[in-house]
N, C-alpha and C positions, 0 to 999 in steps of 0.2 A: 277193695276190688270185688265187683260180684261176677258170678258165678254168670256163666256163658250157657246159654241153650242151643244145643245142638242140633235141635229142628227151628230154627230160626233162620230163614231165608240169605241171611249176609253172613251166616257165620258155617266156616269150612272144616271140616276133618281132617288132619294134616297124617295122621297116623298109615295111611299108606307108604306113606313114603319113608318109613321106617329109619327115621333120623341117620340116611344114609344118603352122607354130601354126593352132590351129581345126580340123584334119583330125582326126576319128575313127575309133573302130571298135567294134564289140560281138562280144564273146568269149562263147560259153559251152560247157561242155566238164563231162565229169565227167572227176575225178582219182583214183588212188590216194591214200588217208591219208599222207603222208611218218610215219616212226617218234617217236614221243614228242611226238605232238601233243594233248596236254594236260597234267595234274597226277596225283600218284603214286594219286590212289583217284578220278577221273574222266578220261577220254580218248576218244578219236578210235581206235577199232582201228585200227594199222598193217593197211594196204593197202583199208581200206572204201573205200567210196563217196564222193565229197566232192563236190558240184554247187558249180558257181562262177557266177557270172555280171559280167561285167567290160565296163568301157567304158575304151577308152584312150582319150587324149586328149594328140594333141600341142600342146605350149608352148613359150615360146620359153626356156626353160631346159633342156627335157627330154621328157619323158612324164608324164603325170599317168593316175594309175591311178584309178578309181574301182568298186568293188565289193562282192557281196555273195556269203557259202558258207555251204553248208547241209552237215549231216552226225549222222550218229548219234551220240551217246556210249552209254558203260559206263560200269560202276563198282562200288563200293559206297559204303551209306552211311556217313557218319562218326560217325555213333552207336551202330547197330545190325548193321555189316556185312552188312546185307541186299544182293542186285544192284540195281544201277539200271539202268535202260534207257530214256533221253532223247534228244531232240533240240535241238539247236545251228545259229542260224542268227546270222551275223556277218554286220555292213559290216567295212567299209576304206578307207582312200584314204592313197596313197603318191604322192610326186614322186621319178621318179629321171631325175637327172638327168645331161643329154649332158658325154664327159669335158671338153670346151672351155669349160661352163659350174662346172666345179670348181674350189673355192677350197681356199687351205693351210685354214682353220677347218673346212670340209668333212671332212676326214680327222678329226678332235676330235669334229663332233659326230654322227660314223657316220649321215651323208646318204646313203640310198640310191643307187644308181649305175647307168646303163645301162654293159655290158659288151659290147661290139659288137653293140648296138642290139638285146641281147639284156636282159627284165626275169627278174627272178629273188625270185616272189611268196610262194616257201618261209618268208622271213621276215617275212613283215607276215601271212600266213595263221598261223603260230604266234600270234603274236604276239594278233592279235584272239580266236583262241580261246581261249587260256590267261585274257587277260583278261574276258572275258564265262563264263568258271565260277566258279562259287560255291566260294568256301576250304575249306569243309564242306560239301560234298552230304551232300542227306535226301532218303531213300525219301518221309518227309513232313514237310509243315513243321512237326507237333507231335510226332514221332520220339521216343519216350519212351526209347529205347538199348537197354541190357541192365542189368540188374542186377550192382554191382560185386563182390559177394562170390561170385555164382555163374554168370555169363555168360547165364543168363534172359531171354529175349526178354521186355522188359516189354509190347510193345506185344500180344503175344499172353498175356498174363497178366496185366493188369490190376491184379490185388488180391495179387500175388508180394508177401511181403516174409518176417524173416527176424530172429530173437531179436535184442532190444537186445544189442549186443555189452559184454563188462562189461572195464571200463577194470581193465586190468592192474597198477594201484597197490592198487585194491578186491579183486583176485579173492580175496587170501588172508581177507578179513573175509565174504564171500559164502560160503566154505567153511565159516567159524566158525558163519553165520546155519541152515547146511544142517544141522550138527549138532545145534544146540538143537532144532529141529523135528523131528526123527527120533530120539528117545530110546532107543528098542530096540535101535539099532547097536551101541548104546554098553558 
């Protein structure tokens, strides 16, 4: 496990709260985007804006985090590669808890942990963004794509389409039909 910096933007000082269950605090702060906070065609620009807003709350196992982040996304769409330009706002809630209260099962099932009473919310802020986006963002939810034969933006062309393609066991009898009709060629 390494060692936590405590001037690092996502990571909190819990030592107010003087490991006395019922004591709180309310946090809010804007953060830098940490890198690769989201999916490969929606994201969080590394280094934007992130508003958080957090209440710690000591327990008698730890800290109990409770919160909520807002933040821009990008993107594109996954039908049409058009840009996106939305907005993302996430809960949370994490227990990390004091090393005295760690059990061997703890290490298995990747319990959050305070690290000299320091929290470190880089992973639970991923975590809630990734899952509150959509697998396929759409510019819109009836995103008609592009056309597959010529990259066509269908939603800006409506009425786009494009010769019945003729199935390649038939073309040499299509040739034969091209002939009878055209007598002069011949």
């Amino acid at each position: 496990m390494t060692s936590l910096d405590p001037r690092a933007p996502l990571v909190l000082d819990t030592r107010e709260l003087g490991r006395r269950p019922g004591s709180q605090r309310e946090v809010s702060r804007t953060v830098p985007a940490p890198a690769d906070l989201g999916i490969d065609v929606l994201r969080v620009p590394e280094g934007s804006p992130v508003e958080i807003d957090l209440r710690l709350e000591a327990v008698m196992e730890g800290v109990l985090v409770t919160g909520t982040a807002r933040a821009a996304l990008e993107g594109e769409c996954a039908r049409c590669l058009e840009p996106i330009d939305d907005d993302v706002e996430v809960r949370f809630q994490e227990l990390y808890v004091y090393a005295e209260h760690q059990t061997s099962h703890d290490e298995d099932d990747e319990v959050s942990r305070l690290q000299d009473d320091l929290v470190d919310l880089e992973p639970q802020l991923r975590d809630a963004v990734v899952l509150e986006l959509p697998f396929q963002p759409m510019c819109e939810p009836d995103c008609p794509g592009l056309c597959p034969e010529c990259g066509a933006r269908l939603a800006e062309d409506p009425d786009h389409a494009h010769e019945a393609p003729i199935d390649p066991r038939w073309a040499g009898l299509a040739g034969l039909q091209q002939d009878q009709q055209d007598p002069d060629q011949q």
